[in-house]
C-alpha positions in Angstrom: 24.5 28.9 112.9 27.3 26.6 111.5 28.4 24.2 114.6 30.5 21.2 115.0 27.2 18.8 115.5 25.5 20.5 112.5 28.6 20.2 110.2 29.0 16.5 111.1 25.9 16.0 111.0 26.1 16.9 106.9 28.0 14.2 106.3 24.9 12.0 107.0 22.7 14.1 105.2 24.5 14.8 102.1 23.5 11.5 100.3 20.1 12.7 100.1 20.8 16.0 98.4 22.2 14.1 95.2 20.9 12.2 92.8 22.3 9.5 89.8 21.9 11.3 86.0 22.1 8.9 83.2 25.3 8.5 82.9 25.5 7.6 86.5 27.9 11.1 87.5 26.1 12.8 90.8 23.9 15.7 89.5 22.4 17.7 92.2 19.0 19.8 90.2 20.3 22.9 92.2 22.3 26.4 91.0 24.7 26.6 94.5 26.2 22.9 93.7 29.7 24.1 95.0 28.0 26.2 97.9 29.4 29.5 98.7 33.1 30.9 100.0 34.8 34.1 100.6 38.2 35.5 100.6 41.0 37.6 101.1 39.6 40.4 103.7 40.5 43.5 104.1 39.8 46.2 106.6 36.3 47.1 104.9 35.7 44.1 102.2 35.8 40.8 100.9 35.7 38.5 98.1 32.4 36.7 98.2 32.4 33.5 95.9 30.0 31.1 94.2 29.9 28.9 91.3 26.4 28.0 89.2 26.2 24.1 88.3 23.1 22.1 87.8 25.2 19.1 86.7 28.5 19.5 88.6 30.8 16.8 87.1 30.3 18.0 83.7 32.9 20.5 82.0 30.4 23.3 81.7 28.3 22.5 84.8 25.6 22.1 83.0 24.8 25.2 82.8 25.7 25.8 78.6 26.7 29.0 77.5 23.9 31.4 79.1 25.0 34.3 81.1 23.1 34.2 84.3 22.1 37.1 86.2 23.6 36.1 90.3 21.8 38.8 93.3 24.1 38.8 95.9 23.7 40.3 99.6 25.3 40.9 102.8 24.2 41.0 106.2 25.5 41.9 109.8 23.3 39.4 111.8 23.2 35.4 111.2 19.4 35.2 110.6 19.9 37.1 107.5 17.1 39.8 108.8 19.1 43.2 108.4 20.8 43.6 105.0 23.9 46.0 104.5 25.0 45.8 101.2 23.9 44.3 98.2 24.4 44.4 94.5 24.2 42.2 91.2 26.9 40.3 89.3 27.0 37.9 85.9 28.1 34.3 85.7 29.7 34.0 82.3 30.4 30.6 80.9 33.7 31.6 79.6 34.9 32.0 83.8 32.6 28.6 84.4 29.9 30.2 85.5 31.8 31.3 88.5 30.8 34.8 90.6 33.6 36.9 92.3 32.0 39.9 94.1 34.8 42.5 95.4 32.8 44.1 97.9 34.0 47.2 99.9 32.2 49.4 102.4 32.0 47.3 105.2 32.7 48.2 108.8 36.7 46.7 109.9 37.2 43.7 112.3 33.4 42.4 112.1 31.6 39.6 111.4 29.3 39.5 108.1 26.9 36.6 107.1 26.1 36.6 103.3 24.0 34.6 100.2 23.3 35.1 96.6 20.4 34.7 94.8 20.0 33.5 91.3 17.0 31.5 88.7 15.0 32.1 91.6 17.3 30.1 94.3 19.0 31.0 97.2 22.6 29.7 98.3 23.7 28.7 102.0 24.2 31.6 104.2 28.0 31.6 104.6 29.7 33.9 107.3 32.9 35.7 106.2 34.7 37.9 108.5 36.6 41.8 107.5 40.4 42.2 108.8 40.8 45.0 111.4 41.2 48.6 110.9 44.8 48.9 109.2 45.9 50.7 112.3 44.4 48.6 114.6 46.1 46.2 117.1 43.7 43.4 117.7 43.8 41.2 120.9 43.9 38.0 118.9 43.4 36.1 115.3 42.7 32.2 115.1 43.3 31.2 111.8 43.8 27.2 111.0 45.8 26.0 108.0 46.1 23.1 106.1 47.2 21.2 102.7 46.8 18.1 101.0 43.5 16.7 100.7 43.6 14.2 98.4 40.3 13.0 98.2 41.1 9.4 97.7 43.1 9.1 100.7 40.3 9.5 103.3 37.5 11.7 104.7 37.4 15.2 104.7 36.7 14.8 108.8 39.4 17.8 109.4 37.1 20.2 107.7 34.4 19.7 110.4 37.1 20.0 113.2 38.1 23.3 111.7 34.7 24.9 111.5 34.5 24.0 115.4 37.8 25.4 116.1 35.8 29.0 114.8 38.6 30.5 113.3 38.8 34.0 111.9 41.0 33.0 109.1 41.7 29.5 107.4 44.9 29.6 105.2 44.9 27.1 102.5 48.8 25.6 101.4 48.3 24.2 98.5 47.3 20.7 96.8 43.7 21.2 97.1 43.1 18.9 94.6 45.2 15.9 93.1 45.7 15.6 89.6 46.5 11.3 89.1 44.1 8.9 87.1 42.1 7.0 89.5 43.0 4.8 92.2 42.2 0.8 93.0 41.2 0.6 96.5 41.3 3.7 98.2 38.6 4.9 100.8 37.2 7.0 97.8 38.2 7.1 93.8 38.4 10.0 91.8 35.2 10.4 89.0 37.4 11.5 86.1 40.7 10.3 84.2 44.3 12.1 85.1 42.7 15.9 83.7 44.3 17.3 81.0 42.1 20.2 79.8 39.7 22.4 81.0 36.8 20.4 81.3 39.0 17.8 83.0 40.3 20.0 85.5 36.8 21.3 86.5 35.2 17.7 87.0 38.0 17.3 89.2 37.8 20.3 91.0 33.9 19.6 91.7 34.6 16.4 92.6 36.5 17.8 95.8 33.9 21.0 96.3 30.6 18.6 96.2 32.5 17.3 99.8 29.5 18.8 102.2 32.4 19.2 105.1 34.8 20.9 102.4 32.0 23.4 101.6 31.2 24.1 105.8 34.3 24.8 105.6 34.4 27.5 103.0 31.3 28.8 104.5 32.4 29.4 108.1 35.3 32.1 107.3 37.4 33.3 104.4 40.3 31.3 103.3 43.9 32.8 102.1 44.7 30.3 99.2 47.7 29.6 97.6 48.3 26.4 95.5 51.6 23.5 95.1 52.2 21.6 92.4 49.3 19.2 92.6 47.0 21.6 91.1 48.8 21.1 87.9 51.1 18.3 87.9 53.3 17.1 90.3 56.7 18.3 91.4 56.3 20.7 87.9 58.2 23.7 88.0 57.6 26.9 86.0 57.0 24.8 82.2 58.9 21.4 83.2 56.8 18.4 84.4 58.7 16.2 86.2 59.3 13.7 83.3 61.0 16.8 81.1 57.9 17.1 78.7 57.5 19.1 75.6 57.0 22.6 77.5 54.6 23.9 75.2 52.3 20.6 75.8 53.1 21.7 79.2 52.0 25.6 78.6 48.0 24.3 77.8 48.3 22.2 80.9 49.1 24.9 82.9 46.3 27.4 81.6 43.7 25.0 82.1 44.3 24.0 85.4 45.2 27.4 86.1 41.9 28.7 85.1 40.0 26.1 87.0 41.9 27.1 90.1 40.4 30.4 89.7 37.2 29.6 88.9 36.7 27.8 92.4 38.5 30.1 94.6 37.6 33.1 96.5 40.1 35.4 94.8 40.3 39.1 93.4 40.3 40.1 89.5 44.3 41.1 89.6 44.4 36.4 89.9 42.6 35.8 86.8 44.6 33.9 85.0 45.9 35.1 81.4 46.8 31.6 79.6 49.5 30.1 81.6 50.2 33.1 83.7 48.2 33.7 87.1 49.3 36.2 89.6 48.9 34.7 93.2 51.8 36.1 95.6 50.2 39.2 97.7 49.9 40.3 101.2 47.4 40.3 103.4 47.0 42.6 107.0 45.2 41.9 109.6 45.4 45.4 111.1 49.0 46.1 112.5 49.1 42.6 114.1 49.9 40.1 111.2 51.0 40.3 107.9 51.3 37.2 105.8 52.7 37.1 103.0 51.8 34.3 100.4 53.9 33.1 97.8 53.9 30.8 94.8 57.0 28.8 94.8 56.1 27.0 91.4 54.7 29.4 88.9 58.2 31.3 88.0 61.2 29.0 89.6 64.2 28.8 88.0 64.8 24.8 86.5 66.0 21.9 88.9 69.7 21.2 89.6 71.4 18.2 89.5 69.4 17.2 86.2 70.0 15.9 83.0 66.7 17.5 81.1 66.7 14.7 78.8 64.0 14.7 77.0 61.2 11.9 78.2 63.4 10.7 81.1 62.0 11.5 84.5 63.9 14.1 86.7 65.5 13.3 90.1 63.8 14.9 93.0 66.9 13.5 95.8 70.0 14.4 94.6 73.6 14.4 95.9 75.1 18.0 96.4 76.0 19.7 93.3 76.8 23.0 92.6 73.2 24.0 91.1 71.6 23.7 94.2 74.3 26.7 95.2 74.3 29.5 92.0 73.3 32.8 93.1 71.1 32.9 89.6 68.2 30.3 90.4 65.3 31.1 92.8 62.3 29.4 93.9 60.3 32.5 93.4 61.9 33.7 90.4 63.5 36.9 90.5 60.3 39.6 90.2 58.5 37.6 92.9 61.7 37.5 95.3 62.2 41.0 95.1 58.9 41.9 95.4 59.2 40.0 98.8 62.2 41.2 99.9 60.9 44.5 99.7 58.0 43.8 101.7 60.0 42.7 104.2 62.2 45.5 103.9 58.4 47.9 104.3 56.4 45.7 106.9 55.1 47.4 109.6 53.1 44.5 111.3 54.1 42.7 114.7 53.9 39.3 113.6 54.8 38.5 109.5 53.6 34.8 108.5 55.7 33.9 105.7 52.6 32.0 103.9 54.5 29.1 101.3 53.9 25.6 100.5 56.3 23.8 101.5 59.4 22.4 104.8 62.1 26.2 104.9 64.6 25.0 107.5 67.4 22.9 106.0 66.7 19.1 105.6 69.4 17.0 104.6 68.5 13.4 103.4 69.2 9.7 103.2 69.1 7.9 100.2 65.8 6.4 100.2 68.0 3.1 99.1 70.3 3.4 101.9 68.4 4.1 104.9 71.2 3.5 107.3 73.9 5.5 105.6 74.6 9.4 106.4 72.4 11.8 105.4 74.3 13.2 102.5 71.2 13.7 100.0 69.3 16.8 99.1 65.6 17.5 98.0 65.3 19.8 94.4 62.2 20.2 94.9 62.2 22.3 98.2 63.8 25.3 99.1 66.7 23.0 99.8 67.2 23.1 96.0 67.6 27.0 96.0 69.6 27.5 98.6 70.9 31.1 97.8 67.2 32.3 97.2 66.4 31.4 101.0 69.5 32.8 102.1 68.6 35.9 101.0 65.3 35.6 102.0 67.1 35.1 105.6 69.1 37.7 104.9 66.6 40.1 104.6 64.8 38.8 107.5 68.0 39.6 109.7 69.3 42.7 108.2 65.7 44.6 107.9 65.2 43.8 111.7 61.8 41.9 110.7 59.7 41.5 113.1 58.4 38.1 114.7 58.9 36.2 111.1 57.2 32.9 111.4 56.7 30.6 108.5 53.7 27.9 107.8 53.8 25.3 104.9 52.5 22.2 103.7 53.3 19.7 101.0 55.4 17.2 102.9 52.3 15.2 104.4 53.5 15.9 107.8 53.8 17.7 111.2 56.9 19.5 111.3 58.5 22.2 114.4 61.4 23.1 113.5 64.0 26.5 114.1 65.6 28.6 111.1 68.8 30.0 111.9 70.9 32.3 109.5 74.5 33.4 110.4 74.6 32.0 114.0 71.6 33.6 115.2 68.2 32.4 115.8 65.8 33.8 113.0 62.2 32.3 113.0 60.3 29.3 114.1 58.6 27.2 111.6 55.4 25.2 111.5 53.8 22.5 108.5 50.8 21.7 109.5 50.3 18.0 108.9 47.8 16.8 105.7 43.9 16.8 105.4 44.3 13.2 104.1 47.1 12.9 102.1 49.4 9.7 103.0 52.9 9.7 104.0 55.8 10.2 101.5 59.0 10.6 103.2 59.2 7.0 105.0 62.6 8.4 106.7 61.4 12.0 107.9 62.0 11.0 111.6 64.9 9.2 111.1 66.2 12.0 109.1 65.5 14.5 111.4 66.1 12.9 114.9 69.8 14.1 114.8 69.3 17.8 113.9 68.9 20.1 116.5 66.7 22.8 114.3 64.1 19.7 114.2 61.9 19.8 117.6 59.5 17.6 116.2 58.4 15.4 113.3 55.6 13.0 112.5 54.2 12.0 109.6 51.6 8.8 110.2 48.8 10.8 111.5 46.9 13.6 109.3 45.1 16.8 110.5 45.9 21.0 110.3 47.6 23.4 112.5 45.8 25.8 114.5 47.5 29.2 115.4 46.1 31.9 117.9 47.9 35.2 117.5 48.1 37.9 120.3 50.6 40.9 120.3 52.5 38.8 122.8 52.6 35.8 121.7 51.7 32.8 118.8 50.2 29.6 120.3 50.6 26.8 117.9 48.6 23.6 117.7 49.0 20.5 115.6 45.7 18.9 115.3 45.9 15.2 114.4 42.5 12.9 113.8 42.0 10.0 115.8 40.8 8.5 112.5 40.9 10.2 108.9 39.1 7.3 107.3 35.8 8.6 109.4 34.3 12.0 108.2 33.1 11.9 112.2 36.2 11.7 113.6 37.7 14.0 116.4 40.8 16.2 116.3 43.5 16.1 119.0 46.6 18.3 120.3 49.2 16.3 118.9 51.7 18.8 120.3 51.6 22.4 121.3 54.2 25.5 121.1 54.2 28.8 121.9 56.6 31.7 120.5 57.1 34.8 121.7 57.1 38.7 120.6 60.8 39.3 119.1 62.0 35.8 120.8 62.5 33.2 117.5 62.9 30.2 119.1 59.5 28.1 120.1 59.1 26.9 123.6 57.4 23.7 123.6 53.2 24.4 125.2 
């Protein structure tokens, strides 16, 4: 049974399950390198995930170009004693040796504990979880969410506060990994230069997934994923990096690190990637309780405003209002994805609908960052603040189709913000980012910014840690869980703060 004291204890133990290879990278002499994950339930299935590496922080994993044979299996008890499903897949080297088993057939709103088997090895039994009956109103759902784990900013010490937290569901904002050359003096230093390519982005990727907390994690219950711009290149928005680089350079970027995404998550066929083109927006039910809906806000947006697109000049990300940020033709989801969400709004049948994005909703004006005391007259690009008619129509929709209990969760900023979305005078939803895994502070005036707006009921951003939200038909309690020290993979989570919102009430009560 995974457990707080065995996960921790992991973090002891993991030195001794790798070794030093020649040319002095980590290389494990085992299959299940990356350990095992699952996700995106549904009422009678899941995707069960694995990866095959001998030598994990090489491009192919060591593994050549063999297509292995992977047994997989399912049971319904924790000591792995009465199997319920089982079947056989392939791990081909032109997906990285990765496995995604679809399964189906399995009984709704139960736990499952699984394994595969391949070369004559066995994986770690994981334990995944299938969403209630679609009709079904459950009495609660844990899920804990998170972003931002950039591996050189500290311990992955959150991870093994989240497995004891035994959540249902963990939901996964985006910047899982981070894509810069390696630091100087950071707690820990990424193995590989700034990737560029496929093999690059896969060193990088294992780098994160040989983390023995990072895997519990993954083990424990299935994860919702959905990725930000770190994944690729930061602050990039459909084919523009943020230094306006040839987009076509920018296209083979964007397919490598988009097929390394896929290779290490738990996701369905209809994600593989096709070149620079990966299809990750969807819903997800958990019976008629919850809905979330998760978006990709970086894949399809229309350009920045306020910019010059020079070629080889760097774009702004904090500008002064212009009438960009305003023209009814530029959205943050582009215009298939936004419709396809507004309809979904428009069908929704569920009693809670967690808008599932990466990044702060609720209008944030700004200082400039070289004016700290003057007015807050600046805007961020990069944010839905940039697209301001695309997220009033998305509050539109909210208000006009009578949506019930919206509530949106994001990440990116490398902070815990509360805030309340309003739309037309009227209280709409509350929203909740859920700190950083590790990820240091950016935005050195977020409280100062926020102190004097009344939508903001709290903002910090100089401790790390995840949110944890317990759903009932009633009622959403929210928790911001902040480490005591995110430099120690031991370290212990705390309630930062607590909130509570109620069925078809928008505004959050403070816990």
């Amino acid at each position: 049974m995974l457990t707080r004291r065995t996960i921790i204890g992991a973090a002891a133990a993991a030195p001794a399950l790798l070794g030093f290879g020649r040319a002095g990278a980590l290389t494990p002499e085992r299959l299940f390198s990356f350990g095992v994950a699952s996700g995106d339930p549904t009422s009678d299935g899941v995707v069960l995930w694995t990866r095959l590496a001998t030598r994990p922080l090489t491009g192919d994993g060591g593994m050549g170009s063999a297509r292995v044979p992977v047994r997989w299996e399912i049971y319904d008890d924790d000591g792995a004693r009465h199997l319920v499903r089982a079947g056989d897949a392939v791990a081909e080297p032109v997906w990285g040796h990765s496995v995604h088993v679809e399964v189906s057939g399995l009984q709704p709103g139960r736990p499952y504990w699984y394994r595969f088997i391949a070369g004559g090895e066995a994986s770690a039994i994981g334990r995944t979880r299938t969403a209630p009956a679609r009709h079904a109103l459950p009495d609660r759902l844990r899920f804990c969410f998170g972003s931002c784990q950039k591996y050189e900013d500290g311990q992955f010490g959150a991870w093994a506060n989240t497995v004891a937290e035994d959540p249902d569901l963990i939901v996964f904002l985006g910047d899982y990994i981070y894509e810069e050359d390696p630091s100087v003096g950071t707690p820990r230093v990424h193995l590989n230069p700034a990737p560029v390519d496929l093999d690059g982005y896969r060193v990088r990727y294992a780098t994160y997934r040989l983390d023995p907390l990072l895997q519990a994690a993954h083990a424990v219950a299935p994860w919702i994923v959905t990725w930000d711009d770190h994944e690729v290149i930061n602050d990039y928005a459909d084919l523009a990096d943020q230094h306006n680089s040839d987009p076509a350079v920018m296209a083979r970027r964007r397919a490598a690190a988009y097929q390394a995404y896929y290779e290490f998550m738990p996701l369905r066929a209809y994600s593989r990637p096709h070149g620079p083109d990966m299809r990750l927006y969807r819903t997800l039910d958990w019976g008629r309780l919850a809905q979330f809906q998760v978006l990709d806000d970086r894949q399809y947006r229309s350009p920045r405003g306020c910019q010059t697109h020079v070629r080889g000049e760097m774009s702004v990300s904090v500008v002064k209002d212009c009438p960009d940020l305003h023209d009814p033709k530029a959205s943050i989801l582009g215009m298939p994805q936004e419709k396809w969400l507004l309809d979904t709004l428009s069908a929704t049948k569920a009693r809670w609908n967690i808008l599932t994005q990466q990044t702060q909703i609720t209008p944030y004006p700004r200082r400039d960052p070289a004016h700290p005391d003057g007015p807050a007259d600046m805007q961020t690009v990069d944010t839905w603040q940039g697209y301001q008619a695309s997220r009033n129509r998305l509050f539109a929709r909210w208000q006009d189709a009578a949506v019930s209990n919206p509530l949106v969760i994001g990440g990116d900023i490398h902070a815990f913000v509360a805030s309340d979305i309003s739309y037309r005078g009227k209280a709409l939803a509350p929203c909740f980012v859920g700190g950083s895994i590790t990820t240091q502070a950016g935005d050195k005036l977020l409280v100062q910014n926020t102190a004097d707006l009344p939508a903001y009921r709290f903002a910090r951003n100089d401790v790390r840690g995840y949110g944890r939200i317990d759903v009932t038909p009633t009622r959403c309690d929210v928790a911001f869980r902040a480490l005591r020290n995110p430099l120690d993979a031991r370290t212990e989570a705390y309630d930062l703060t607590r909130y509570v919102v109620e069925d078809r009430r928008p505004r959050m009560q403070a816990a």
